[in-house]
C-alpha positions as a Python dict, from the first residue, in 0.01 Angstrom:
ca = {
    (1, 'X'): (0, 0, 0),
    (2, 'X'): (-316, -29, -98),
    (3, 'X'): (-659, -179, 74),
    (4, 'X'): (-948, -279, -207),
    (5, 'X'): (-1268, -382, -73),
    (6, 'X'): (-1490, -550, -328),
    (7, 'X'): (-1894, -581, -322),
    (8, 'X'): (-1962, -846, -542),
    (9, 'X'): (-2219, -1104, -648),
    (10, 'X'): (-2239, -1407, -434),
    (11, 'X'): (-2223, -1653, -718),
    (12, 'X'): (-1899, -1431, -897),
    (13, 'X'): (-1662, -1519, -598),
    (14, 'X'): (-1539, -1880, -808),
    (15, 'X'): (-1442, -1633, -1049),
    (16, 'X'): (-1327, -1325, -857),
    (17, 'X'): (-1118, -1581, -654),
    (18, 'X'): (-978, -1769, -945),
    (19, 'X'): (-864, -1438, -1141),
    (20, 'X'): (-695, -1300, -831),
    (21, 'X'): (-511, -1615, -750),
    (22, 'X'): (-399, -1609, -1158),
    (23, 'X'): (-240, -1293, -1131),
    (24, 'X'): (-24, -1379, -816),
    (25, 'X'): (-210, -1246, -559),
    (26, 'X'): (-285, -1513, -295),
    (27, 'X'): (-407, -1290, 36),
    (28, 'X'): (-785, -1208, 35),
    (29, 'X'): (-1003, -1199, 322),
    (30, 'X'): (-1374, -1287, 221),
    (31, 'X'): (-1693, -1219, 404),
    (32, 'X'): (-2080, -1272, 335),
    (33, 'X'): (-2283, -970, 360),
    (34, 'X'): (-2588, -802, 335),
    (35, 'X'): (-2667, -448, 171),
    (36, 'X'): (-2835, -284, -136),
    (37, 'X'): (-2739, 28, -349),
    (38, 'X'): (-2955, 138, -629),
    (39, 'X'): (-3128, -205, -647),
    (40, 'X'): (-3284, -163, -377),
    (41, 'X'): (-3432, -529, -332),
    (42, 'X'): (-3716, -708, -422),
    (43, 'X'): (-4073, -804, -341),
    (44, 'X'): (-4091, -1167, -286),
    (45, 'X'): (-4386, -1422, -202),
    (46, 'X'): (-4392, -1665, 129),
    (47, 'X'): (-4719, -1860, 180),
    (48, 'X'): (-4955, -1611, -38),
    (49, 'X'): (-4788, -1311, 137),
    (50, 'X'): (-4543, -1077, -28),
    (51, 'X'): (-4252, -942, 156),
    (52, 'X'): (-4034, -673, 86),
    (53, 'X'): (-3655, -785, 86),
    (54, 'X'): (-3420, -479, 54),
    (55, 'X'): (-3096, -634, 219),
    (56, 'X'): (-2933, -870, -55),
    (57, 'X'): (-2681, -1085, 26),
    (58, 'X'): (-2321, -1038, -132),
    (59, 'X'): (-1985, -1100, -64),
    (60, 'X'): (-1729, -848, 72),
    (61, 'X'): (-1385, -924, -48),
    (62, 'X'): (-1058, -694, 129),
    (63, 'X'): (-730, -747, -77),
    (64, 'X'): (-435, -542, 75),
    (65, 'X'): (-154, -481, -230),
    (66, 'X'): (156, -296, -300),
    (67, 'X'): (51, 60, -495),
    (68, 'X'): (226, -133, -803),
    (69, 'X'): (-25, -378, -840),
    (70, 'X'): (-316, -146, -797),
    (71, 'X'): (-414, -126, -1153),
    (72, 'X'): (-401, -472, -1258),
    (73, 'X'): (-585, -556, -941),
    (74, 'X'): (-890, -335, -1014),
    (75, 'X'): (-888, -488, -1365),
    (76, 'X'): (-915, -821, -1313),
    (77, 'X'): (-1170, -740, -1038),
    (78, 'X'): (-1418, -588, -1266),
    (79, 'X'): (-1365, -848, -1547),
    (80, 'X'): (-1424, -1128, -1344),
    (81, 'X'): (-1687, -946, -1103),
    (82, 'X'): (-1871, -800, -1389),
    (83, 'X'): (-2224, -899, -1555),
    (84, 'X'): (-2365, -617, -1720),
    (85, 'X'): (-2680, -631, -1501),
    (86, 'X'): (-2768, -420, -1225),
    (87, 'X'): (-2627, -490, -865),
    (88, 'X'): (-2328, -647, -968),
    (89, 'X'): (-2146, -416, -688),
    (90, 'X'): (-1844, -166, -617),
    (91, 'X'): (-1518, -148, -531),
    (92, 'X'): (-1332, 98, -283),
    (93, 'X'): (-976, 177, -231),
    (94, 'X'): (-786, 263, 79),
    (95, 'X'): (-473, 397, 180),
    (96, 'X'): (-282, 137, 406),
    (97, 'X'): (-33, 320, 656),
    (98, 'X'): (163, -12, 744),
    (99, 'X'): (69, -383, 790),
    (100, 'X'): (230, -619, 1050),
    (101, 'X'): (284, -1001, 1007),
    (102, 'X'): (193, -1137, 1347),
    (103, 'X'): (421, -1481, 1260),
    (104, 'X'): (793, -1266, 1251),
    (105, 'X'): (697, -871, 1278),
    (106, 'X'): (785, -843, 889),
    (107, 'X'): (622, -510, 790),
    (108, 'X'): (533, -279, 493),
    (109, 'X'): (499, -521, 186),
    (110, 'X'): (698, -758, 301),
    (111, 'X'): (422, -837, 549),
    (112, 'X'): (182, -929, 269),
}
């Protein structure tokens, strides 16, 4: 198994959620966030003064899938995360040792 943790645009998620869900993945875990790579922020203005914001909010989304569906995962990830522009964020994979379903101690991929 597989953990992917995506870094994506705040206003892709619609999309990133609605692309995962098509391919028959329904388990996600989403979270807002706060970070910057190479964009490294922005200069923005608040009552005449100009402030330096270099954390950006995002979203962090964690999908844990069988090694099968790793591929097609990551590819409908990027087409539905991507804009072309700057910032629009990562992904990183993880090896998953074993996952537990709390509800009736299923476990491996049958927990997911």
């Amino acid at each position: 198994m597989k953990k992917i943790e995506a870094i994506i645009q705040p206003h892709k998620l619609e999309e990133v959620k609605e692309a995962v869900k098509a391919i028959g993945i329904d388990g996600m875990t989403i979270a807002e966030v706060r970070g910057h790579g190479r964009q490294k922020g922005h200069k923005e203005i608040y009552r005449g003064m100009e402030y330096q914001v270099d954390l950006l909010p995002k979203i962090k989304v964690e999908i844990v899938v069988a090694d099968a569906r790793l591929d097609e995962l990551i590819r409908t990830l990027v087409a539905a995360a991507r804009t072309g522009k700057i910032g629009d964020g990562k992904i990183f994979v993880f090896d998953v040792a074993d996952a537990i379903r709390i509800r009736n101690d299923d476990r491996g991929e049958a927990a997911l």
